[in-house]
C-alpha positions as CSV (number, residue, x, y, z in Angstrom):
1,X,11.4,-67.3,-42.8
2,X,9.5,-68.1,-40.1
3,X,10.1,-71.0,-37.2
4,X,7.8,-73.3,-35.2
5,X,8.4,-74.0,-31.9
6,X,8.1,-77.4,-32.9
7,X,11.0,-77.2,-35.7
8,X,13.6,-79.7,-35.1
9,X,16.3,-77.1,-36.4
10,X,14.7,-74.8,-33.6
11,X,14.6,-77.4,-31.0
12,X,17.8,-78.6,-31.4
13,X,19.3,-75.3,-31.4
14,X,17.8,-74.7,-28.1
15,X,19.1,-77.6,-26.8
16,X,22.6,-76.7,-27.7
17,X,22.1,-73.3,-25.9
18,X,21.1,-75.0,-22.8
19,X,24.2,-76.6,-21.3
20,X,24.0,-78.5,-18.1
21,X,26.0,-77.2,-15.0
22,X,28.3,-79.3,-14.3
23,X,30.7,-78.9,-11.0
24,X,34.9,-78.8,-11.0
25,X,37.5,-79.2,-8.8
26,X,39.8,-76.5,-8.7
27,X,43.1,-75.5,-7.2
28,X,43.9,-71.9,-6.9
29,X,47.2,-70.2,-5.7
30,X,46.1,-66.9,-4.7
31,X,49.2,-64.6,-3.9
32,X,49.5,-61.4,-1.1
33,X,46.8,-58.7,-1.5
34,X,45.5,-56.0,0.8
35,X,42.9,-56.9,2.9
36,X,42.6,-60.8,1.4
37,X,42.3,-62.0,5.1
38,X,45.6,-64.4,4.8
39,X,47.5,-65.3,8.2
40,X,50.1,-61.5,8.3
41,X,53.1,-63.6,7.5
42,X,51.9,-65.8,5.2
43,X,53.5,-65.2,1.7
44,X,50.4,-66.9,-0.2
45,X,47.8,-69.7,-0.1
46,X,46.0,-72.4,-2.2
47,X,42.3,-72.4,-2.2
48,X,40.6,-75.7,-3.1
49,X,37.4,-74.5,-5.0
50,X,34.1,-76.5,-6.1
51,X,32.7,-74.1,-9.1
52,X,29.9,-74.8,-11.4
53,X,29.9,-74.0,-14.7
54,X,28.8,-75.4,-18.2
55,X,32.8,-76.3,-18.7
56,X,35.8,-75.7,-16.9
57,X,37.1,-72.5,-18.7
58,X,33.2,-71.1,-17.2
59,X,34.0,-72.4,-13.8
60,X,37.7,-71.3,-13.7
61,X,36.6,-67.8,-15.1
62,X,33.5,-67.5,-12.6
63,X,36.2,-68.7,-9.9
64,X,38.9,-66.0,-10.4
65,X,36.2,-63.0,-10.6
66,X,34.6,-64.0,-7.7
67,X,38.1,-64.5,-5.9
68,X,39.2,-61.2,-7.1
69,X,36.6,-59.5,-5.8
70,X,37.1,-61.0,-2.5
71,X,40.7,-58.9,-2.7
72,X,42.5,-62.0,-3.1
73,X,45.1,-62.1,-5.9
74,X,44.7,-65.7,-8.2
75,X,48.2,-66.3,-9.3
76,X,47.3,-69.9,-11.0
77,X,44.4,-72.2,-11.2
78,X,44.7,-76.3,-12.2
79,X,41.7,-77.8,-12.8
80,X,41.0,-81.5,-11.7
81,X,37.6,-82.3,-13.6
82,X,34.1,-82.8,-12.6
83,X,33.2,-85.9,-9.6
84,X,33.1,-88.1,-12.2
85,X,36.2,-87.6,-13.6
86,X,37.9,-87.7,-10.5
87,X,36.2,-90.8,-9.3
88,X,37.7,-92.3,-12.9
89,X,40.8,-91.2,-11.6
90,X,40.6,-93.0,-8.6
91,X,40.7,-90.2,-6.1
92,X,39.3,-90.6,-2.8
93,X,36.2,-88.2,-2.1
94,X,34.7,-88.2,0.8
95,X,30.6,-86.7,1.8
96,X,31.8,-83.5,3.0
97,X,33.6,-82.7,-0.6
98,X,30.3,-84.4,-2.2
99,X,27.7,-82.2,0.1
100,X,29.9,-78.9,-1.1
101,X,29.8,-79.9,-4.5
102,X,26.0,-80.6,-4.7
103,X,25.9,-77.2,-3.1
104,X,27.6,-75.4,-5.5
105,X,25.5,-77.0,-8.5
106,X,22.4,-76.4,-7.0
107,X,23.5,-72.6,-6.1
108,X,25.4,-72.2,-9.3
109,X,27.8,-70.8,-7.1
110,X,31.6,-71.3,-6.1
111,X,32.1,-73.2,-2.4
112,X,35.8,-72.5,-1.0
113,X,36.4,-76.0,0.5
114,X,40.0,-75.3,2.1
115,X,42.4,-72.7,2.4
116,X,46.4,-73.6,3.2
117,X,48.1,-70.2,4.0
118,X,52.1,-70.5,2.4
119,X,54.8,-69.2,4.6
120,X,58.5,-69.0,3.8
């Protein structure tokens, strides 16, 4: 069977394939690795992370590979949602977290906003 490019069927199939990027907030606890470039007493850190993705399970996936092969050591990752749904939430964003977050869409990439080394 044979399919226009026209076909509805086609069309909206393609438009299922093509997801928009959307941008997360996420929270990663990274734990002691060598070489990860954490403070030599620190015992961990949390990396706030602004990672495009077509969902979060893409951006939290992209986040940890990219992390890892960075020789840190992702322990856990909490997701807080897209701008949107933080904004819903009444969170306080300010331009810096908003220029980071445009950069990441537009470089479908992962921005490391802030890193808090953990010491005992």
């Amino acid at each position: 069977m044979n399919y226009c490019a026209t076909d509805p069927a086609v069309m909206e199939k393609d438009a299922k394939q093509k997801r928009p990027q959307q941008v997360f907030t996420l929270l990663v606890q990274v734990g002691r690795n060598d070489g990860d470039g954490l403070p030599k007493n620190a015992t961990g850190g949390a990396m706030m992370c602004f990672a495009s993705g077509v969902d979060e399970a893409e951006a939290v996936r992209e986040t940890v590979a990219l992390l890892k092969r960075a020789d840190l050591a992702p322990l856990d990752v909490t997701g807080y949602g897209t701008l949107q749904e933080r904004l819903d939430e009444g969170h306080d964003i300010n331009q810096e977290e908003r220029d980071l977050m445009q950069q990441a869409l537009d470089e479908n990439s992962v921005v490391v906003y802030q890193l808090t080394p953990f010491f005992d």
